[in-house]
C-alpha positions in Angstrom: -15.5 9.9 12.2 -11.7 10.8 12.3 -10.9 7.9 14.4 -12.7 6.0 12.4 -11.1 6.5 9.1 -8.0 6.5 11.1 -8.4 3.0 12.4 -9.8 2.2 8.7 -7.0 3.3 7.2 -4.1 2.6 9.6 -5.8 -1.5 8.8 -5.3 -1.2 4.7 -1.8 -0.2 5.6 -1.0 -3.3 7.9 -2.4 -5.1 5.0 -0.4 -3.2 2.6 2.9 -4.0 5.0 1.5 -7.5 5.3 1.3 -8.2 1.6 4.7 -6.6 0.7 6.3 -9.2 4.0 4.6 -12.0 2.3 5.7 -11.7 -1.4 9.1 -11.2 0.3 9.0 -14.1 1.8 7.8 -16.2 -1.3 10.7 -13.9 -3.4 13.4 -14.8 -1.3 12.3 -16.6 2.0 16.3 -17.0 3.6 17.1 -13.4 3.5 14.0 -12.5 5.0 13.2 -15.4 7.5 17.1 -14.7 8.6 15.7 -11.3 9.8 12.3 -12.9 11.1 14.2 -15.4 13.0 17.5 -13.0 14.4 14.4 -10.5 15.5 12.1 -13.2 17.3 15.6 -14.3 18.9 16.2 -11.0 20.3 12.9 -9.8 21.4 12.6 -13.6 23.3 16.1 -12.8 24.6 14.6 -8.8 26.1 11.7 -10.7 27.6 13.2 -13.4 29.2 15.6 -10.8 30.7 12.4 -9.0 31.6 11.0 -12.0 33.4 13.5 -12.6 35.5 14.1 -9.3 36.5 10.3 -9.0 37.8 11.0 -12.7 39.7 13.0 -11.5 41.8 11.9 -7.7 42.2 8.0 -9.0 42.6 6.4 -10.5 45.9 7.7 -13.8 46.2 4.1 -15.6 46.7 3.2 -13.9 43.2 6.4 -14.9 41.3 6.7 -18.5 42.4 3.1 -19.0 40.8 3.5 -17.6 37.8 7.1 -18.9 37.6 8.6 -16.2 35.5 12.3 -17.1 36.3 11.5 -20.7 34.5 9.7 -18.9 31.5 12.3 -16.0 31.6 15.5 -18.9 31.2 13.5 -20.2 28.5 12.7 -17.7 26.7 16.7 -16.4 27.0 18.1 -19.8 25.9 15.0 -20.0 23.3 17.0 -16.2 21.4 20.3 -17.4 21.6 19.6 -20.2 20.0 17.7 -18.1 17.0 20.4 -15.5 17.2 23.3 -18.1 17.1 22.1 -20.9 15.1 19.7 -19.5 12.8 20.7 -21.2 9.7 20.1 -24.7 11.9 16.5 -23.7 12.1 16.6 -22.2 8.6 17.5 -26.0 7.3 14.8 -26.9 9.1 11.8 -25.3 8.3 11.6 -24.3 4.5 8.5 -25.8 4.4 6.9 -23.7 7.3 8.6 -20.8 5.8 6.3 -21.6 2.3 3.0 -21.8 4.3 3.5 -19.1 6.8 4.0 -16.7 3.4 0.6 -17.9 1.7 -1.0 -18.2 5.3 0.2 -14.2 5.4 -1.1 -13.3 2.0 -4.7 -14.8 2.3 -5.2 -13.4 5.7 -3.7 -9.4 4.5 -6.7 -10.6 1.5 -9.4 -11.4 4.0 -8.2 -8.4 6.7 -9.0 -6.2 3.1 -11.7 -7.5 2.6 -13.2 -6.8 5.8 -11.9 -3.2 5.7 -13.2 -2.2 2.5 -16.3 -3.9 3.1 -16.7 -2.2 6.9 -16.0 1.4 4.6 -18.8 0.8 2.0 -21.1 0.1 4.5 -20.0 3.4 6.0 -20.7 5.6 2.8 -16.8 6.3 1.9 -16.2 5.6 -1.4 -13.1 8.1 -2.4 -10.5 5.3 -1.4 -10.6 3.3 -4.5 -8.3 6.1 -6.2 -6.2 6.3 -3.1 -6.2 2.6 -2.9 -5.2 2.1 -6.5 -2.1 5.2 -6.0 -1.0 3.2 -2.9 -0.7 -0.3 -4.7 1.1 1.4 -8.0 3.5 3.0 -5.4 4.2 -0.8 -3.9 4.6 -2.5 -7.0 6.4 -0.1 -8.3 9.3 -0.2 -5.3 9.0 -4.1 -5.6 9.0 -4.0 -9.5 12.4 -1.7 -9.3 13.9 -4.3 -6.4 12.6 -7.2 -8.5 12.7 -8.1 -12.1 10.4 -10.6 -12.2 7.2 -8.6 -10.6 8.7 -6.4 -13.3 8.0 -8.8 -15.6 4.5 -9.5 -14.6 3.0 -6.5 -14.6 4.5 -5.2 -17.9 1.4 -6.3 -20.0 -1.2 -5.5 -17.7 0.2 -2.0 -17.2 0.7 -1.7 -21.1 -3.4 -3.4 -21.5 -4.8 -0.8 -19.2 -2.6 2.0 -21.1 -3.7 0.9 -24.4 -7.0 -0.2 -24.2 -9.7 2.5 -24.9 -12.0 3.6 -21.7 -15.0 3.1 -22.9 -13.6 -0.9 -23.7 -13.1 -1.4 -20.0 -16.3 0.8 -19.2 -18.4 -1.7 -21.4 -17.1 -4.8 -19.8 -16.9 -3.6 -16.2 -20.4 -2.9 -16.5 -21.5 -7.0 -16.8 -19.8 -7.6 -13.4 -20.3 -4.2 -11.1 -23.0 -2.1 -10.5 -23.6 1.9 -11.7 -22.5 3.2 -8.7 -19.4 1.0 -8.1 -18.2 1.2 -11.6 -17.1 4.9 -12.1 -15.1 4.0 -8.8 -13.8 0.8 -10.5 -12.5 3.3 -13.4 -11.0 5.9 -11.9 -8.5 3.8 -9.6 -7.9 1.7 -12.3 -6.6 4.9 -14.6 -5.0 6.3 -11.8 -3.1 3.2 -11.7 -0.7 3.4 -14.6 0.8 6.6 -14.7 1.7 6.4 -10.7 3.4 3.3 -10.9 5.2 4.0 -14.1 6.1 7.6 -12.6 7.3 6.2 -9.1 9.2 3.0 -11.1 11.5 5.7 -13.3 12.1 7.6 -10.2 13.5 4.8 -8.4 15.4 3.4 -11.5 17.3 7.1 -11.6 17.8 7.7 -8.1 22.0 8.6 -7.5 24.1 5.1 -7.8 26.6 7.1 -6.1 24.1 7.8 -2.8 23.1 4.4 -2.8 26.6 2.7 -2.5 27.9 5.3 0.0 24.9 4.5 2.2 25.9 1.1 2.1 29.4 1.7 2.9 28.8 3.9 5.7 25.8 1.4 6.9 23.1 4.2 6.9 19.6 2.8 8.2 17.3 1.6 5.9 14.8 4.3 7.0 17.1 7.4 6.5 18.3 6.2 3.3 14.7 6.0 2.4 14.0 9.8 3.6 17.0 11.0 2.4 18.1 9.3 -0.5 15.2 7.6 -2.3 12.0 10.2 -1.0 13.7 13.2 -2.8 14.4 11.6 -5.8 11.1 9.8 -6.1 8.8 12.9 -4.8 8.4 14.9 -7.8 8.0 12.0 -10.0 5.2 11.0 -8.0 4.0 14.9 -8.3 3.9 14.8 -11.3 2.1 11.7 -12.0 -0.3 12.4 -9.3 -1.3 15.9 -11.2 -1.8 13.4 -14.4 -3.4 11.0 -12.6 -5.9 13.1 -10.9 -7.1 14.5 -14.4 -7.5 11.2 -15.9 -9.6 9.4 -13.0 -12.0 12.2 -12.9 -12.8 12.5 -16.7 -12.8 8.6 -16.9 -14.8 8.4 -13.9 -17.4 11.2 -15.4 -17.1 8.8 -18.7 -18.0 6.0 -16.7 -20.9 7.7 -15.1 -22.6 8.6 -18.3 -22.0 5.2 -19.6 -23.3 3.5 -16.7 -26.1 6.4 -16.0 -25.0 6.0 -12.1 -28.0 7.6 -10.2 -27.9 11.3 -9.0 -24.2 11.7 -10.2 -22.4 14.2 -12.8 -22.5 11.9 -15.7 -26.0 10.9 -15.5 -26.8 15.6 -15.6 -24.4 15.7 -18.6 -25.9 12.8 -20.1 -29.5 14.5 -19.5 -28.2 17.8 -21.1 -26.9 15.9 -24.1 -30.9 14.4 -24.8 -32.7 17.5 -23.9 -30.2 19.6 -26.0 -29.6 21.4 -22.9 -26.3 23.4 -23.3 -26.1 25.7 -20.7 -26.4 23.1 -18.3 -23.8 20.7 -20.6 -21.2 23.8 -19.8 -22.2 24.4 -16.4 -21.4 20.7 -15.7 -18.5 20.6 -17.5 -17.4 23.9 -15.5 -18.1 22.5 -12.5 -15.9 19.2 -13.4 -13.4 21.4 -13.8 -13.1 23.4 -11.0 -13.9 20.4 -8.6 -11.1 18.8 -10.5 -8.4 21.3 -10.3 -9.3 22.1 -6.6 -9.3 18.6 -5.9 -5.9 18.3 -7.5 -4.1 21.0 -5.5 -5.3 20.0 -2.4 -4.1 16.6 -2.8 -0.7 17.8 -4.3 -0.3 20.5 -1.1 -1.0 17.2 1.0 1.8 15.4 -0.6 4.0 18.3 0.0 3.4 18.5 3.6 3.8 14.6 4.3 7.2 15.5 2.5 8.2 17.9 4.3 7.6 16.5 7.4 9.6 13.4 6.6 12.8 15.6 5.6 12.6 15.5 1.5 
């Protein structure tokens, strides 16, 4: 089972990455098809070296068939020419540039597809919530890069504040089933306050940091741990604590609503009709208490993916 939701979940992030590389690319293609191509370039440059190297190192009967030293001197003249005259082939292929993004994007849609579908045939239903914190943390980092996916999401993020639960309960309902809906409701509450939370931690992270780690060339990666992780980490704490409340009294909301089949909701909503109240407070206790366990485990997770990264 642990390989299993590791494979499971090490797919949703290759289709997270995937996404993220293919609004990129629609965003602003040059920059990051510059990168694609320079990268190809080199590792075809690496291999060809590769290939030649094993020519003449290899048996000589072996090599001659497979003629790696004509493969290897392709490959080589193949990455100078990317590394050297990118912006040639750049002129050249803005069209294939456009359909290799929206190829990407509906093949990271179908590869989540199959994932999620592969994990509710399983039985595993927590990762809505998880999924939903995941996406608010994407879109926020692209929303604080990007004005326009800024822009975009604005209403929607005000609509899902604003709107009453019970609103988005009620209309869920036509479209999903008992048991999927509390699911449906909880990532979607857990949505705003992550990506809200993450966005204004980004948006005050030190000017000052950020410019000197341009200056001095610092690596994407350890301007991420050491720069942007710190600053964004207790944001994200503290929206995950408000976020974890909210999806598990919307979800419990949903549930009574929706009368979802051996859950919480449909007990308290059997207390409430048999004027039950002992059992009304012992649910509610035990909401509680799963809650606020729930909520520090998760937050003592956080903190330990943290510190291993260096924040």
């Amino acid at each position: 089972m642990k390989k299993f939701l590791t494979s499971k979940i090490g797919n949703i992030l290759l289709c997270i990455a995937e996404i993220i590389v293919g609004v990129l690319l629609l965003v602003n293609p040059d920059a990051v098809t510059s990168a694609f191509v320079i990268g190809a370039g080199a590792v075809m440059i690496l291999t060809g070296i590769v290939f030649c190297t094993l020519y003449f190192v290899g048996e000589a009967e072996k090599m001659v068939i497979k003629q790696l030293l004509f493969k290897g001197l392709l490959l080589i003249i193949l990455g100078i020419l990317c590394v050297t005259q990118y912006g040639i082939l750049l002129a050249a292929l803005p069209f294939v540039t456009w359909v290799y993004a929206i190829a990407m994007l509906i093949l990271a849609a179908y590869k989540v597809q199959c994932t999620v579908d592969i994990l509710r045939l399983s039985g595993i239903r927590w990762y809505f919530p998880a999924i939903s914190a995941a996406l608010a943390v994407v879109l926020a980092a692209l929303s604080a890069r990007f004005s326009r996916v800024k822009e975009l999401l604005a209403p929607l993020v005000a609509a899902v504040k604003t709107v009453p639960v019970a609103s988005f309960i009620i209309l869920a309902l036509i479209w999903l089933s008992s048991r999927t809906l509390p699911l449906f409701i909880a990532a979607l509450m857990v949505f705003p306050p992550v990506y809200l939370n993450v966005l204004e931690g980004i948006r005050r992270t030190d000017a000052s940091l950020l410019e000197m780690a341009r200056v001095f060339r610092v690596p994407f990666s350890r301007t991420l741990r050491g720069v942007y992780l710190p600053q964004v980490l207790p944001y994200f704490r503290s929206a995950v604590s408000a976020a974890l409340g909210l999806c598990w009294k919307a979800g419990t909301a949903a549930e009574v609503i929706a009368l979802s089949g051996g859950s919480i909701g449909e007990k308290l909503y059997n207390a409430k009709i048999y004027f039950q109240t002992a059992d009304l407070f012992a649910w509610t206790a035990a909401i509680v208490l799963i809650s606020a366990a729930f909520e520090k485990l998760f937050l003592l997770l956080v903190d330990k993916i943290a510190e291993r990264m260096g924040a």
